[in-house]
C-alpha positions as CSV (number, residue, x, y, z in Angstrom):
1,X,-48.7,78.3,28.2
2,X,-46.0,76.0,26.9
3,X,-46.2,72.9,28.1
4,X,-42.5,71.4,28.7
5,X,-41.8,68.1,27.9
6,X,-40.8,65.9,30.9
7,X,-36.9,65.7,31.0
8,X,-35.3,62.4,29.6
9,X,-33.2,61.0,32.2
10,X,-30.0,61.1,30.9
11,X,-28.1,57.8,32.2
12,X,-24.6,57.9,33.2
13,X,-22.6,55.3,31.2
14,X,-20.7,53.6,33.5
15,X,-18.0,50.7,32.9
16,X,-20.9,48.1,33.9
17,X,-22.1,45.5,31.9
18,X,-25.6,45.6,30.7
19,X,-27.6,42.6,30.8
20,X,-27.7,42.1,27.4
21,X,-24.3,42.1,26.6
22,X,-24.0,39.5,29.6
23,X,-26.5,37.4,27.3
24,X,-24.6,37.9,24.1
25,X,-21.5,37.0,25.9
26,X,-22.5,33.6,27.3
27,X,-24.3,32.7,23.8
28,X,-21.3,33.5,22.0
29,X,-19.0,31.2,24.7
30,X,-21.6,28.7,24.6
31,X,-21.7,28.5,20.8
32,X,-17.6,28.7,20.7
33,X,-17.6,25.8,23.0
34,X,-20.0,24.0,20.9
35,X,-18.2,24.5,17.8
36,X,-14.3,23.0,19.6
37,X,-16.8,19.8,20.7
38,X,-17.7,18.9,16.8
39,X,-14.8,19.6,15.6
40,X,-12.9,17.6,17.9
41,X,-15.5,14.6,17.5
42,X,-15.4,15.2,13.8
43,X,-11.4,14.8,13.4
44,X,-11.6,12.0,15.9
45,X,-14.4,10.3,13.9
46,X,-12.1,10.5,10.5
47,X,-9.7,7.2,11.5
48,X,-12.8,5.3,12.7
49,X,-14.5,5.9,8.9
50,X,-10.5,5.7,6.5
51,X,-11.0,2.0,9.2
52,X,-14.4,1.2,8.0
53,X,-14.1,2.0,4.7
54,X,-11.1,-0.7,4.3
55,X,-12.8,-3.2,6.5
56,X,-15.8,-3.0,4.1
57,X,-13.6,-3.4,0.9
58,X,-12.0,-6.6,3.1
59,X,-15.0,-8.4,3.5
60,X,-15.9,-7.7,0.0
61,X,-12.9,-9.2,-1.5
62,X,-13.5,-11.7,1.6
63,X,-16.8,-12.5,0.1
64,X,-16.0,-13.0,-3.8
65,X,-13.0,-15.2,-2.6
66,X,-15.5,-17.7,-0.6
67,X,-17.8,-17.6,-3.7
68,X,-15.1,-18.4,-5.9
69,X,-13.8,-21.2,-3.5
70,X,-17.4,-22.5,-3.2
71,X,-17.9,-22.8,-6.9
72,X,-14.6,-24.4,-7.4
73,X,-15.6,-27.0,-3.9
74,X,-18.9,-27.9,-5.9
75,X,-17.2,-28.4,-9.5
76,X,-14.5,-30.7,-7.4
77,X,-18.0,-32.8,-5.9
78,X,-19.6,-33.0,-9.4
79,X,-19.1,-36.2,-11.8
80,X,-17.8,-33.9,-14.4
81,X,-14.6,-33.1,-12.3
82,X,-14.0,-37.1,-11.4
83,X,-14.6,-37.7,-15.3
84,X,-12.1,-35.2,-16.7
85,X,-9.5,-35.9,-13.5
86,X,-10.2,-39.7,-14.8
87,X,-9.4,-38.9,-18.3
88,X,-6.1,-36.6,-18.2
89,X,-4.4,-37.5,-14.5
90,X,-6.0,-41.0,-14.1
91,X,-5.5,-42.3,-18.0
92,X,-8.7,-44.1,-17.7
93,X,-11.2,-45.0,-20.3
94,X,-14.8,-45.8,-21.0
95,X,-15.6,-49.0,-22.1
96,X,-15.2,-49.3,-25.9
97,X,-12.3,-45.8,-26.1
98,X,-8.4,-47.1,-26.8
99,X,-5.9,-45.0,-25.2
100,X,-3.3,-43.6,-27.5
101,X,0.6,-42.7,-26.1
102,X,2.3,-40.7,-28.9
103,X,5.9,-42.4,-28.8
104,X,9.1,-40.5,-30.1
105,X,10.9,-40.9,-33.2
106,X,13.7,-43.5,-33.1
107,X,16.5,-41.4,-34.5
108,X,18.9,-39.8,-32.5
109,X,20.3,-36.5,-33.4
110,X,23.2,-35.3,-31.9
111,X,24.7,-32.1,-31.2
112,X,28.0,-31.1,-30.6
113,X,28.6,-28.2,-28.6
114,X,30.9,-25.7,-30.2
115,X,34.2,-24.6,-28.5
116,X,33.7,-21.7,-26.1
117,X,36.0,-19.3,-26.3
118,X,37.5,-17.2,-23.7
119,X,38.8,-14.2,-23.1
120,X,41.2,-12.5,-20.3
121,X,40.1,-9.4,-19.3
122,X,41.7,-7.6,-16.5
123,X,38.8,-5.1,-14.8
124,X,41.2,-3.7,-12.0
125,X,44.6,-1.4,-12.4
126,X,47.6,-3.0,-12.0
127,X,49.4,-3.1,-8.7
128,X,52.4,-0.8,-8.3
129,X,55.7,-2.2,-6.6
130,X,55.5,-1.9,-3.2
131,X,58.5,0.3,-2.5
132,X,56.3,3.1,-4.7
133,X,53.5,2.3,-2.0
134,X,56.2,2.6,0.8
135,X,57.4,6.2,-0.8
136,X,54.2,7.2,-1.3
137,X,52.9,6.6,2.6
138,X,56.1,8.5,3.5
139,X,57.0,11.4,1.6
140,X,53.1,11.8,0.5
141,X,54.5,12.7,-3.2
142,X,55.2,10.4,-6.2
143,X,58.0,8.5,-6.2
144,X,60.8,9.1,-8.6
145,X,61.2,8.0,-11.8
146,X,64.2,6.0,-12.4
């Protein structure tokens, strides 16, 4: 006897979804969904950092200017400042210095200016008679030569 193999159900393709292309489906509009949301934060997020990056070089530059100004606040506060201000804006001296004033020579030279010469130089065209004006607003030609 031949045995016969139980018959494989056939199934009838219909235009039904199967549950695993359901599955697919909603991973795939899940993931596309996920995907818009970080790209949309990322491009929002790019003002924010090009912000924080110029802020940061501000308070750098912010920073060196107050230790610059604090250097220069406690050179102002030291003796050495009031001794060299004392010296060359005050004319002051220490007790056994002279103070020297270079004076200028006596002689006087004088100059004398030489003559400036100067020139006529017309930088427009001269101005036509005005009855070649008038002819030339009404007949819109030259006027004649006489």
């Amino acid at each position: 006897m031949i045995e016969e193999k139980p018959k494989r159900q056939e199934r009838k393709r219909t235009s039904q979804l199967s549950g695993l292309q359901i599955m697919f489906a909603a991973i795939l509009a899940i993931g596309l969904i996920l995907g818009l949301n970080f790209t949309r934060l990322f491009t929002a997020g790019q003002p924010l950092q090009q912000t924080y990056n110029q802020l940061t070089t501000d308070i750098t530059q912010l920073e060196k200017d107050q230790a610059d100004l604090t250097r220069e606040r406690n050179y102002v506060l030291s003796d050495d400042y009031v001794e060299s201000w004392a010296r060359d804006e005050g004319k002051m001296l220490l007790p056994g210095e002279h103070l020297v004033i270079p004076v200028g020579s006596q002689s006087v030279v004088e100059v004398t200016p030489e003559a400036i010469q100067q020139a006529v130089v017309q930088t427009t065209p001269p101005e036509p008679p005005k009855w070649q004006l008038w002819w030339a607003l009404f007949f819109d030609t030259d006027p004649p030569q006489f």
